[in-house]
N, C-alpha and C positions, 0 to 999 in steps of 0.2 A: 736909505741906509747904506753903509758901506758893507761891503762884502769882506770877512776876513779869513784869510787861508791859514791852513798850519803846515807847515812841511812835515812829511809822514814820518821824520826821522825824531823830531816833537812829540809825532802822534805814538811812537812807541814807549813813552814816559809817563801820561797822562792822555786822555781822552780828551780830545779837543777836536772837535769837527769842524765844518764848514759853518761858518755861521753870518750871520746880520748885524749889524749894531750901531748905534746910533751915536754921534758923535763930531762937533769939529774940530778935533786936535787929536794925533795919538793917545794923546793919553783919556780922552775923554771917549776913545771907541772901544781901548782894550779896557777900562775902566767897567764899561760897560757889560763886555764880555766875560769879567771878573765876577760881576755879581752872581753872574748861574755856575761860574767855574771857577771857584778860588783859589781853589790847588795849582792851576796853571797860574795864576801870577807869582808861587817863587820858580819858578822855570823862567819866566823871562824878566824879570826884575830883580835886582837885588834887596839887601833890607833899608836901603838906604830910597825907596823905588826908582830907581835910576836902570837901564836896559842893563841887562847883565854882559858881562865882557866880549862872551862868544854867543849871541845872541843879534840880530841881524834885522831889522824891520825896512821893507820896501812897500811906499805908496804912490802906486798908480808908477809901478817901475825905477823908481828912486829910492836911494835908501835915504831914511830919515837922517839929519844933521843936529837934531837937539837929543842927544843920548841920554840927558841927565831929565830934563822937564819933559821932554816928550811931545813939543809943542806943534810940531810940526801940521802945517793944515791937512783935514781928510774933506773932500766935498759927499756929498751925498752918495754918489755913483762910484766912488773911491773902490780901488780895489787892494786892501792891505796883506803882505804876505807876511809871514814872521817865522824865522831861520834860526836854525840851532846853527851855527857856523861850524865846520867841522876843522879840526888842525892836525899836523902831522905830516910824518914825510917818508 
């Protein structure tokens, strides 16, 4: 199962810990992560479920490139982080 992170700056909106989950595609692992934690999918998805604007996913050190489907591959061993993007100057 892939390993997926929250950046702690996430973690101070909603509870979201370090967790497992199963999946080969982004959206089939946070999908999964969803079931035990709903509240955290409107933090990083829109209503539309597409990744929300300031909203950042990296697998296995890459950021994802299908923002809208999420398709992107996870293997097993995957290591997914998922970022509130921060803006400003």
């Amino acid at each position: 199962m892939a390993r997926v992170t929250f950046t702690s700056n996430l973690r101070r909106h909603v509870d979201c810990p370090v967790v497992e989950a199963r999946g080969r595609t982004v959206r089939e692992v946070l999908d999964s992560v969803f079931e035990s934690n709903g509240r955290l999918r409107t933090y990083i998805l829109d209503d539309q479920a597409a990744l929300r604007k300031h909203m950042t996913i990296l697998v296995d050190g890459k950021r994802v490139s299908d923002l809208t489907g999420l398709s992107d591959k996870v293997l097993p061993k995957s290591e997914v982080y998922v970022l509130q993007a921060l803006s400003g100057g």
